[in-house]
mmCIF file as gemmi writes it, N, C-alpha and C atoms, coordinates in Angstrom:
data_model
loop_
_atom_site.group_PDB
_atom_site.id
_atom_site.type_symbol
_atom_site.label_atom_id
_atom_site.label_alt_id
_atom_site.label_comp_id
_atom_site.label_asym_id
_atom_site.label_entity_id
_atom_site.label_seq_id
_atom_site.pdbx_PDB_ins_code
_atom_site.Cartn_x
_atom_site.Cartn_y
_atom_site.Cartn_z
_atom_site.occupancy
_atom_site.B_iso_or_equiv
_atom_site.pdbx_formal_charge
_atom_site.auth_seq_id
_atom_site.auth_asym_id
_atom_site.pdbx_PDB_model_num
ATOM 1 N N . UNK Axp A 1 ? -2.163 32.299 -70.465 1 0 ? 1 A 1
ATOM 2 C CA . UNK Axp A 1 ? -3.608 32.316 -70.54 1 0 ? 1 A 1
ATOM 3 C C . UNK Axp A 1 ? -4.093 33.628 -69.922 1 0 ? 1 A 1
ATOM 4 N N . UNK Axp A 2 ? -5.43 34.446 -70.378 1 0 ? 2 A 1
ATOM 5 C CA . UNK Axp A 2 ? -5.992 35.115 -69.913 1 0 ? 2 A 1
ATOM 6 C C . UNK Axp A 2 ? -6.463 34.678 -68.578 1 0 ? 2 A 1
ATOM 7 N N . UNK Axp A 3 ? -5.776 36.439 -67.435 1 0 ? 3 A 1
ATOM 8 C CA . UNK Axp A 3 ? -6.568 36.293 -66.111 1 0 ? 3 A 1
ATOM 9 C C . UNK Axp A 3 ? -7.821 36.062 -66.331 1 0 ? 3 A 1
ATOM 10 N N . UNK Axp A 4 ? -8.679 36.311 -66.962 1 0 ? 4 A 1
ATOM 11 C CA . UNK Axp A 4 ? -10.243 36.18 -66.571 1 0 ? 4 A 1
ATOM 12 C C . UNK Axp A 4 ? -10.918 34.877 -67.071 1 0 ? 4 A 1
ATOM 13 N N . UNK Axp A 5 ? -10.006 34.169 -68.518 1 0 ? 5 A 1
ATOM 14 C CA . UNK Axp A 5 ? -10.239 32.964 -68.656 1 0 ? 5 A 1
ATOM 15 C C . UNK Axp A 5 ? -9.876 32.344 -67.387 1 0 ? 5 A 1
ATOM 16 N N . UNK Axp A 6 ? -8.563 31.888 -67.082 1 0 ? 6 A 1
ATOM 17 C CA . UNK Axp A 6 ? -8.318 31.351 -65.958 1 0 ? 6 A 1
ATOM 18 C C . UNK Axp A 6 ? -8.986 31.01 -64.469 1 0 ? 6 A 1
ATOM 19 N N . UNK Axp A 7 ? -9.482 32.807 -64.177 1 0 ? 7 A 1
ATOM 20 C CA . UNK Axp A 7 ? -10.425 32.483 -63.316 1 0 ? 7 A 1
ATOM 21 C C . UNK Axp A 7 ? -12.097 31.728 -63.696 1 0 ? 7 A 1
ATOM 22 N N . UNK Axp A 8 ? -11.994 32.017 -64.951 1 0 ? 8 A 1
ATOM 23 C CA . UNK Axp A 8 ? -13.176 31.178 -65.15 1 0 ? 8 A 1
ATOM 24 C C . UNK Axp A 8 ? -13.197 29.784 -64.953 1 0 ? 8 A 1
ATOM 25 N N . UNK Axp A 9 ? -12.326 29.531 -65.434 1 0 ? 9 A 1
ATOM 26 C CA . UNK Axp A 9 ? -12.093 27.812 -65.534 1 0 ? 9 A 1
ATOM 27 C C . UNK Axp A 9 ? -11.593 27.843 -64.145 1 0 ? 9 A 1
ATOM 28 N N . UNK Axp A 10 ? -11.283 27.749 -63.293 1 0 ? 10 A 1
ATOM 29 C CA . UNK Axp A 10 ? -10.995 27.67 -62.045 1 0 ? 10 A 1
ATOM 30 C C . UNK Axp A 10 ? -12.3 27.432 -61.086 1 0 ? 10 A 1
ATOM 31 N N . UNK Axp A 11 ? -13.218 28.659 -61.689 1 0 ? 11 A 1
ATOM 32 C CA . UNK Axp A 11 ? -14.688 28.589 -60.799 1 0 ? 11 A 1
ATOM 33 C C . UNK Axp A 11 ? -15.457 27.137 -61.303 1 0 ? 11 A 1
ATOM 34 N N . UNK Axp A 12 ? -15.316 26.639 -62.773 1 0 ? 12 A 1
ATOM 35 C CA . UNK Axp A 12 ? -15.803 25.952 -63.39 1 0 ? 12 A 1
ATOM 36 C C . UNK Axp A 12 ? -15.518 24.76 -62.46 1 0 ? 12 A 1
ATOM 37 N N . UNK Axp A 13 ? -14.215 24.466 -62.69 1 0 ? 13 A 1
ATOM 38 C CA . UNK Axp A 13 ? -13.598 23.17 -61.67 1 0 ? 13 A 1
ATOM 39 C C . UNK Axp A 13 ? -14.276 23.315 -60.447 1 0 ? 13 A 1
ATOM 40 N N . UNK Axp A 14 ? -14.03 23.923 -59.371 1 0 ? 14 A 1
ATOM 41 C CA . UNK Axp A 14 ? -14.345 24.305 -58.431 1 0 ? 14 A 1
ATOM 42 C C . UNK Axp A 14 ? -15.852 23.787 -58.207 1 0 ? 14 A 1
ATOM 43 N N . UNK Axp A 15 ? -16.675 24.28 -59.489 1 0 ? 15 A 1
ATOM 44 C CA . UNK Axp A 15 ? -18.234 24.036 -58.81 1 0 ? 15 A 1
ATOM 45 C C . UNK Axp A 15 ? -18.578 22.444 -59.607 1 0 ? 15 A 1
ATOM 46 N N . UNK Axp A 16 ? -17.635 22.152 -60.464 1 0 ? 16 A 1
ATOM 47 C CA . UNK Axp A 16 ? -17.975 20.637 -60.668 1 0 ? 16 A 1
ATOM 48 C C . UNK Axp A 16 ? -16.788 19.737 -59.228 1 0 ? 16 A 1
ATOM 49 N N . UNK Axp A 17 ? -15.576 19.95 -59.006 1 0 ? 17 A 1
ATOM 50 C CA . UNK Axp A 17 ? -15.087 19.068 -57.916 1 0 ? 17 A 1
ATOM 51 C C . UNK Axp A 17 ? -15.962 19.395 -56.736 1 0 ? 17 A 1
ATOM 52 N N . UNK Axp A 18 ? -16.477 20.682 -56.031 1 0 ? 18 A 1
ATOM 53 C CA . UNK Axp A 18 ? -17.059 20.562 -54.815 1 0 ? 18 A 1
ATOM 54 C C . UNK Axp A 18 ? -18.703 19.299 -55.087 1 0 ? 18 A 1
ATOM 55 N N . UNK Axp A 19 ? -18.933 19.764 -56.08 1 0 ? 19 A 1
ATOM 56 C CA . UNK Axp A 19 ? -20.418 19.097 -56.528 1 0 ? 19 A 1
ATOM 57 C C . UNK Axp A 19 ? -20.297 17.672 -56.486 1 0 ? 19 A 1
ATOM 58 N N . UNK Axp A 20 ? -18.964 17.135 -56.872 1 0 ? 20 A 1
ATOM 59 C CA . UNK Axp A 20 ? -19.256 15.728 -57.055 1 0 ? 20 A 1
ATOM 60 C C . UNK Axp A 20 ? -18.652 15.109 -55.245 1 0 ? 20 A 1
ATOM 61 N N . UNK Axp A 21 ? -17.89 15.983 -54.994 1 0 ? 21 A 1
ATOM 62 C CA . UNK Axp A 21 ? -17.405 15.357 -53.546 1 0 ? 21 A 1
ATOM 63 C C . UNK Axp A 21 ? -18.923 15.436 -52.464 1 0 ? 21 A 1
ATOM 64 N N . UNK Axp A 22 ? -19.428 16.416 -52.818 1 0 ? 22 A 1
ATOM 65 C CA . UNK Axp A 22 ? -21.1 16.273 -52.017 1 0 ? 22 A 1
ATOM 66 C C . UNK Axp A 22 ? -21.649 14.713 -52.62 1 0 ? 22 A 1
ATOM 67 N N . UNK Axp A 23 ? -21.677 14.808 -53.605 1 0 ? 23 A 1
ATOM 68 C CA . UNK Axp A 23 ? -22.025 13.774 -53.767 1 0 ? 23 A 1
ATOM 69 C C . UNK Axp A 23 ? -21.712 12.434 -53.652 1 0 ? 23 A 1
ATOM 70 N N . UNK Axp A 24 ? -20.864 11.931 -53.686 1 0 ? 24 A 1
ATOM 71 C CA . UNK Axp A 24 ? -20.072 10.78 -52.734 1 0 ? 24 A 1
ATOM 72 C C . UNK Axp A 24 ? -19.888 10.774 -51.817 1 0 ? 24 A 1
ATOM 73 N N . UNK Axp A 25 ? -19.761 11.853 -50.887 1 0 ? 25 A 1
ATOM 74 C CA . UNK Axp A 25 ? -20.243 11.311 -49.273 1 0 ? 25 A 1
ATOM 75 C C . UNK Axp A 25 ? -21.545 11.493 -49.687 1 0 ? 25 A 1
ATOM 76 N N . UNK Axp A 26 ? -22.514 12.128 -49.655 1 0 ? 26 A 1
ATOM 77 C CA . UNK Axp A 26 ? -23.735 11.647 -48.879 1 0 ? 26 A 1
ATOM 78 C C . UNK Axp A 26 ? -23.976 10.612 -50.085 1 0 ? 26 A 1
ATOM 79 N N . UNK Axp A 27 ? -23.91 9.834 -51.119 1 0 ? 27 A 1
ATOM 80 C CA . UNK Axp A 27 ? -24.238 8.512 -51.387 1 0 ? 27 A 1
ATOM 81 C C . UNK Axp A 27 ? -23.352 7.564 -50.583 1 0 ? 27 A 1
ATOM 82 N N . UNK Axp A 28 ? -22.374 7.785 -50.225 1 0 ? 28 A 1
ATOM 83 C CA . UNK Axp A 28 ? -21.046 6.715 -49.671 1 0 ? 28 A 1
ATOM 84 C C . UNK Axp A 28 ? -22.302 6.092 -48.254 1 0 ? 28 A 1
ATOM 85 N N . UNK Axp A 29 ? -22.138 7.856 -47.53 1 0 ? 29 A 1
ATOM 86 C CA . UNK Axp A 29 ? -23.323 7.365 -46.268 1 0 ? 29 A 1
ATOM 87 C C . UNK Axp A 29 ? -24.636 6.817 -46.637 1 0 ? 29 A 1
ATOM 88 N N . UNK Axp A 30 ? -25.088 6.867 -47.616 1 0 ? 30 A 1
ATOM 89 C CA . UNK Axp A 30 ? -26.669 6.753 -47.651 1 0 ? 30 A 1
ATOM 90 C C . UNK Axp A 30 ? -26.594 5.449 -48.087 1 0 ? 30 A 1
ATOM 91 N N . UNK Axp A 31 ? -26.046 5.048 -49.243 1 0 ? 31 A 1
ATOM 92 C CA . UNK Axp A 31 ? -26.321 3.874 -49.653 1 0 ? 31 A 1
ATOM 93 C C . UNK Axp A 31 ? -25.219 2.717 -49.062 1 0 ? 31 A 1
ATOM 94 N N . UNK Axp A 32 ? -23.719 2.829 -49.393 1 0 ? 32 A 1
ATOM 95 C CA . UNK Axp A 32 ? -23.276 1.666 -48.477 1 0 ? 32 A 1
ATOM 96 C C . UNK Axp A 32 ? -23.331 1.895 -46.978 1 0 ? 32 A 1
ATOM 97 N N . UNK Axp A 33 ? -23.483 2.754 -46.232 1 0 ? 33 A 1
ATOM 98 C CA . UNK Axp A 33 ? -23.561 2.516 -44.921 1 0 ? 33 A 1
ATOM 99 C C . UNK Axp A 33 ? -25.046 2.152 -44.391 1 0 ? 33 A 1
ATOM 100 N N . UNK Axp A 34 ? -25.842 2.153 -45.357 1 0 ? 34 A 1
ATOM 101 C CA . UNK Axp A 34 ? -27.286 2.481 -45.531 1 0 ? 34 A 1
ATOM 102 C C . UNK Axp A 34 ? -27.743 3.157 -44.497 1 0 ? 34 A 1
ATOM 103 N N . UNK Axp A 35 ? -27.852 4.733 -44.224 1 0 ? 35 A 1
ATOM 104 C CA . UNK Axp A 35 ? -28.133 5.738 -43.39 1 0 ? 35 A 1
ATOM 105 C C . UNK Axp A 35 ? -29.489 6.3 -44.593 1 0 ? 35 A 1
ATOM 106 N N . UNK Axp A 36 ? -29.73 6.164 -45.904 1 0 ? 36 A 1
ATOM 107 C CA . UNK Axp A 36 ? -30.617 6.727 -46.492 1 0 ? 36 A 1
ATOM 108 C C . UNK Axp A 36 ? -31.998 5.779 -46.674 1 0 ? 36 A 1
ATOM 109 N N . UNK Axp A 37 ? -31.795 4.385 -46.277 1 0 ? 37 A 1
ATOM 110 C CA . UNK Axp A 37 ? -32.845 3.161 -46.211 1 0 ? 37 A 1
ATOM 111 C C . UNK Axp A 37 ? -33.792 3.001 -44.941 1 0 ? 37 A 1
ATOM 112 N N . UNK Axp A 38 ? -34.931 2.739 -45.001 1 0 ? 38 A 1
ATOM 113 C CA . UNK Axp A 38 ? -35.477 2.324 -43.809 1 0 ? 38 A 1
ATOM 114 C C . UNK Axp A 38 ? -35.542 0.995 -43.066 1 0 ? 38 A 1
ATOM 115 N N . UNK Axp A 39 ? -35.451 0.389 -42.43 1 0 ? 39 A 1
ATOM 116 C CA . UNK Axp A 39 ? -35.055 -0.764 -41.96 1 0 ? 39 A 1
ATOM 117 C C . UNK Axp A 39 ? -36.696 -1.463 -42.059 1 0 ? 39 A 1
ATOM 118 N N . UNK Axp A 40 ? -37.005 -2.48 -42.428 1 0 ? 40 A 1
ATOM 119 C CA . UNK Axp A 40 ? -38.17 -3.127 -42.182 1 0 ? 40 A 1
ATOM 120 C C . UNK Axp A 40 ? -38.785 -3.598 -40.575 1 0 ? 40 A 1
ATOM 121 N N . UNK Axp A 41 ? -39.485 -3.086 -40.882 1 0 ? 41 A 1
ATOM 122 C CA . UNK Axp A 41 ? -40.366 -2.756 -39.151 1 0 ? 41 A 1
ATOM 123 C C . UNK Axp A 41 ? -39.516 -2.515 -38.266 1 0 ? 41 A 1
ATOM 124 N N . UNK Axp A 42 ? -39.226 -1.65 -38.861 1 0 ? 42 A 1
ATOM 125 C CA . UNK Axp A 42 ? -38.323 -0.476 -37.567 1 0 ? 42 A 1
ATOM 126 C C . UNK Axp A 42 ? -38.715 0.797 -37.444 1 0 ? 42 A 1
ATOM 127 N N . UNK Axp A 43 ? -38.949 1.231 -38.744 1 0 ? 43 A 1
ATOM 128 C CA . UNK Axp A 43 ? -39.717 2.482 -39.254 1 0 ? 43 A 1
ATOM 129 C C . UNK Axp A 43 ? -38.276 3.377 -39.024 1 0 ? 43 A 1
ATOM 130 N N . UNK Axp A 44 ? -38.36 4.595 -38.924 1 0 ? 44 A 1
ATOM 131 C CA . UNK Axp A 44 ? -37.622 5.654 -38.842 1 0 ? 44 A 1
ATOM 132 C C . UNK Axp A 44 ? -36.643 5.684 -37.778 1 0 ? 44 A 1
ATOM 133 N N . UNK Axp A 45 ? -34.933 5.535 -37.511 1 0 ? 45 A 1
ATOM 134 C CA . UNK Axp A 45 ? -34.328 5.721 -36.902 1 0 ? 45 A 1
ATOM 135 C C . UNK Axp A 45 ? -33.946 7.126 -36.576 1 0 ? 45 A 1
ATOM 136 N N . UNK Axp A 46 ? -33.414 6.797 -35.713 1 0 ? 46 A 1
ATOM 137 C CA . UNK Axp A 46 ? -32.676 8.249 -35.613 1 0 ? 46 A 1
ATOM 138 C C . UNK Axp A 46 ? -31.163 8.39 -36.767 1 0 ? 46 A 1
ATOM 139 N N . UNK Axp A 47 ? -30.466 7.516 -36.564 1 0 ? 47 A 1
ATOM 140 C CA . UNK Axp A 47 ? -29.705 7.689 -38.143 1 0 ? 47 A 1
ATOM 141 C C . UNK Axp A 47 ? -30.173 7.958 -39.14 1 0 ? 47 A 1
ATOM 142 N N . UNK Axp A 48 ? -31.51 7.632 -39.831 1 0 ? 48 A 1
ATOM 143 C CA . UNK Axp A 48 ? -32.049 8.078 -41.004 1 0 ? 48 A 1
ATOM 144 C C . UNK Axp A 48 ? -32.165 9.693 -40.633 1 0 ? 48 A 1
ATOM 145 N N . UNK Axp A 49 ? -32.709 9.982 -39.803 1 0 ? 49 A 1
ATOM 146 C CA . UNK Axp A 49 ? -33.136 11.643 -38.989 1 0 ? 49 A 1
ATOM 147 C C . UNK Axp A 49 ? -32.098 12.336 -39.415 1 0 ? 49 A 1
ATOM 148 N N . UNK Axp A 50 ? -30.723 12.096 -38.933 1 0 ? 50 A 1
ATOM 149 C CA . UNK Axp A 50 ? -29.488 12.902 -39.365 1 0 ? 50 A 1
ATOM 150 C C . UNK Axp A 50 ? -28.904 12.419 -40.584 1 0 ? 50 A 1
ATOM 151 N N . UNK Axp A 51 ? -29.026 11.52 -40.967 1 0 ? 51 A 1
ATOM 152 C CA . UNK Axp A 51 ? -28.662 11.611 -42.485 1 0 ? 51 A 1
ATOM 153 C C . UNK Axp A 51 ? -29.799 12.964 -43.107 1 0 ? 51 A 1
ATOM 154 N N . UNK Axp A 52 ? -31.021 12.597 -43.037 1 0 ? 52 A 1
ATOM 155 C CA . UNK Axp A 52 ? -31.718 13.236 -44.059 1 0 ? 52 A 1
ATOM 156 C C . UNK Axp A 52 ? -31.176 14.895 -43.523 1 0 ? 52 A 1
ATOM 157 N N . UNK Axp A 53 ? -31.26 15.16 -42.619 1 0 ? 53 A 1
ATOM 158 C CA . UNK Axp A 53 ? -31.142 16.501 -41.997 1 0 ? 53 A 1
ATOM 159 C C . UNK Axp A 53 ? -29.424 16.954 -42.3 1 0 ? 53 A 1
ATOM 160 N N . UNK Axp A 54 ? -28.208 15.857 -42.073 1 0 ? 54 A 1
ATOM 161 C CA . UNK Axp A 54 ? -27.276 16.265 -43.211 1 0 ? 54 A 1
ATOM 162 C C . UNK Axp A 54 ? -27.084 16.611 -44.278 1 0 ? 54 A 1
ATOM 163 N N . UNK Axp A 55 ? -28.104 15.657 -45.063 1 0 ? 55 A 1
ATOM 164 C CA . UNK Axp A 55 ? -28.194 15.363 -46.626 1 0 ? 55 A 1
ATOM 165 C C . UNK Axp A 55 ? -28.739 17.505 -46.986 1 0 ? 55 A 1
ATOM 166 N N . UNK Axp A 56 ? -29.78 17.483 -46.132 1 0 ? 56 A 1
ATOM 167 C CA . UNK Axp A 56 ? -30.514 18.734 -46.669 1 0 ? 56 A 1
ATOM 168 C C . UNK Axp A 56 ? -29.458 20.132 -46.327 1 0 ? 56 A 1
ATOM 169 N N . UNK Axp A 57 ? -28.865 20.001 -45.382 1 0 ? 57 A 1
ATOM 170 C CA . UNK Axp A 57 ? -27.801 21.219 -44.517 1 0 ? 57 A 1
ATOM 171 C C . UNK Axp A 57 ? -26.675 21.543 -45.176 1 0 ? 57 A 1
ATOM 172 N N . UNK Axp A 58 ? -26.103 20.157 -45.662 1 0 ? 58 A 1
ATOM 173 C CA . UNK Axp A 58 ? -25.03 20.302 -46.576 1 0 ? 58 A 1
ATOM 174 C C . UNK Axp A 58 ? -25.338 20.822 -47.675 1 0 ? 58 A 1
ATOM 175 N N . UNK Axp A 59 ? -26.666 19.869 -48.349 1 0 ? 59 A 1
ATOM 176 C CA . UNK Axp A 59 ? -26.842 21.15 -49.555 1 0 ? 59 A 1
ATOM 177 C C . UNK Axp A 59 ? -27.345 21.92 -49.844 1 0 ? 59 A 1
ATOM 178 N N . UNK Axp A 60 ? -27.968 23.265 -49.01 1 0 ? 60 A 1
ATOM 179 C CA . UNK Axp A 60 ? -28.01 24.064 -48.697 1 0 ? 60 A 1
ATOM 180 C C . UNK Axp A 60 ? -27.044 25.165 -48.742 1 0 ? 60 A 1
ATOM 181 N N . UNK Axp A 61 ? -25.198 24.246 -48.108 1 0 ? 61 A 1
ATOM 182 C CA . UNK Axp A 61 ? -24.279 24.996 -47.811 1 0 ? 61 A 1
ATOM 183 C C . UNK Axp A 61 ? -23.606 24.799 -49.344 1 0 ? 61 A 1
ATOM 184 N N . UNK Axp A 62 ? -23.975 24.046 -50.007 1 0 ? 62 A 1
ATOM 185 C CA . UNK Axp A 62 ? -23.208 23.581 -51.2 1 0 ? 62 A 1
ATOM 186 C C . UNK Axp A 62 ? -23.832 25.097 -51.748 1 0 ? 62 A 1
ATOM 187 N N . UNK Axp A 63 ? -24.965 24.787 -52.159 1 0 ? 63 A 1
ATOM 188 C CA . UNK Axp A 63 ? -25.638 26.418 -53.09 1 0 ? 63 A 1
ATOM 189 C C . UNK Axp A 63 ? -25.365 27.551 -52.403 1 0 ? 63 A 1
ATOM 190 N N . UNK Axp A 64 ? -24.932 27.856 -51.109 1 0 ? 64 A 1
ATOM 191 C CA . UNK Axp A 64 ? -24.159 29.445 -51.223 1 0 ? 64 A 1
ATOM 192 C C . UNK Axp A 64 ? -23.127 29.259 -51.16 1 0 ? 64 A 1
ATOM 193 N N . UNK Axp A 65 ? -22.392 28.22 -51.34 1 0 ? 65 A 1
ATOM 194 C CA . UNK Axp A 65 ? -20.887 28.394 -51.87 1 0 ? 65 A 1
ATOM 195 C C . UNK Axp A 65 ? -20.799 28.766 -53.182 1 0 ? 65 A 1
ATOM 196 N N . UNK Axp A 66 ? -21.99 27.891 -53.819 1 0 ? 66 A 1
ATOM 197 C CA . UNK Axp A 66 ? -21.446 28.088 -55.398 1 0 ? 66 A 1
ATOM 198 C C . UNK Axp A 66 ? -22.244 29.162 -55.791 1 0 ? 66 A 1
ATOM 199 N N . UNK Axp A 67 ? -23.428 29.909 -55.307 1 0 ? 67 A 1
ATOM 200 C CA . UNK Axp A 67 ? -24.008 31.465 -55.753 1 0 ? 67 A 1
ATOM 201 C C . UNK Axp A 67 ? -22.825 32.208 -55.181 1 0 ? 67 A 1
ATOM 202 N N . UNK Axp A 68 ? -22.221 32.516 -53.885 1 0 ? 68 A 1
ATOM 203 C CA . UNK Axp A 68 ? -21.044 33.35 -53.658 1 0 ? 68 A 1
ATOM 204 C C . UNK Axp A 68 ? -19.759 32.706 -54.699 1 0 ? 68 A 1
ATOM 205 N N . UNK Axp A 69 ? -19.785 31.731 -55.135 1 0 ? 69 A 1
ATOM 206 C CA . UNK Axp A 69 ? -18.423 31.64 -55.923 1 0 ? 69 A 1
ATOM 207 C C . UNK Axp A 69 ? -18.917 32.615 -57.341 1 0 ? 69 A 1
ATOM 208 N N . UNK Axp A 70 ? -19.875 32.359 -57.925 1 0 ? 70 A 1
ATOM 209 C CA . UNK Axp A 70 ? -20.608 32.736 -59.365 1 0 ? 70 A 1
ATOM 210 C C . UNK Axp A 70 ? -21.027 34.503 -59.266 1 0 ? 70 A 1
ATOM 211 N N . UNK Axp A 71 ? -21.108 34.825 -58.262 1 0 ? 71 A 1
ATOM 212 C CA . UNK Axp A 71 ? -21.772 36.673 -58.213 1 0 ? 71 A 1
ATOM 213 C C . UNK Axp A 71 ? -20.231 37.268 -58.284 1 0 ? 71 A 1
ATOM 214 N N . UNK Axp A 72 ? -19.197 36.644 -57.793 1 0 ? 72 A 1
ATOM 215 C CA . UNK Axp A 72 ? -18.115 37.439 -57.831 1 0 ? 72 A 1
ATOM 216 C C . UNK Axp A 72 ? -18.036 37.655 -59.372 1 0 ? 72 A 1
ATOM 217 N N . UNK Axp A 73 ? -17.512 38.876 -59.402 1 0 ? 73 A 1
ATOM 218 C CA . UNK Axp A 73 ? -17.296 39.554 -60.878 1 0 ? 73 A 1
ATOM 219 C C . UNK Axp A 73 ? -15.78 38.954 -61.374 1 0 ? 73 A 1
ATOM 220 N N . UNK Axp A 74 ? -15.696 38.673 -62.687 1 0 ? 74 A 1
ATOM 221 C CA . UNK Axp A 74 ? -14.507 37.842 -63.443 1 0 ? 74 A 1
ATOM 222 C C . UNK Axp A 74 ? -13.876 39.123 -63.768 1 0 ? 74 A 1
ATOM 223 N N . UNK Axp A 75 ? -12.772 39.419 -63.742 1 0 ? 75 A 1
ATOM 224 C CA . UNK Axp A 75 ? -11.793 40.456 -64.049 1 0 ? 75 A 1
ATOM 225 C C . UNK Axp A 75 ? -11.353 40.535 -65.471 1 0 ? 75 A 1
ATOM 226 N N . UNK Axp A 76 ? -11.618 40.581 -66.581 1 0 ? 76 A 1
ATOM 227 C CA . UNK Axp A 76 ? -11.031 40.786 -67.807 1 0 ? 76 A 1
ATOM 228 C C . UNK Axp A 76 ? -10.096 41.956 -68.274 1 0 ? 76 A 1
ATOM 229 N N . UNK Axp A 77 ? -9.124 41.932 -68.306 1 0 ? 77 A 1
ATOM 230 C CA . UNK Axp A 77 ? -7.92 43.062 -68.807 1 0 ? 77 A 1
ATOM 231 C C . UNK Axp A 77 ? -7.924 43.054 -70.144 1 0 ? 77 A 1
ATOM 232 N N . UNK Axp A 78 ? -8.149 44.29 -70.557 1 0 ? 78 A 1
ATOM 233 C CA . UNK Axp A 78 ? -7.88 44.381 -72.134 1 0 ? 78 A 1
ATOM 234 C C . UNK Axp A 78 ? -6.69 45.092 -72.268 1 0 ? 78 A 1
């Protein structure tokens, strides 16, 4: 296979496996541990606080992984 195909499909994988593993933890935490629910007349925990403030940090870190994975230039050899 072509180096530059290869690395393509590599980045491809890459930004769909990191994407979906974000996404199963923070649903794993949010919904079965329920860290993303509010408790009835409890109002706002502090677990909801750091979930949401995880939820937002992580993906944050998710999008400059995958803009620094995507700006790198693909190498094509002719």
């Amino acid at each position: 296979m072509e180096p530059g195909v290869s690395e393509y499909l590599k980045r491809i994988l890459n930004t769909i496996s990191f994407t979906v593993l974000w996404m199963a933890i923070n649903s794993t935490a949010g919904i079965m541990y329920q860290f993303a629910y509010l408790q009835e007349g409890a109002g706002i925990q502090v677990e909801n606080i750091i979930f949401y403030l995880w939820l937002i940090l992580s993906f944050i870190a998710l999008l400059y992984y995958l803009i620094r994975l995507w700006k790198k230039p693909l190498h094509f050899e002719e």
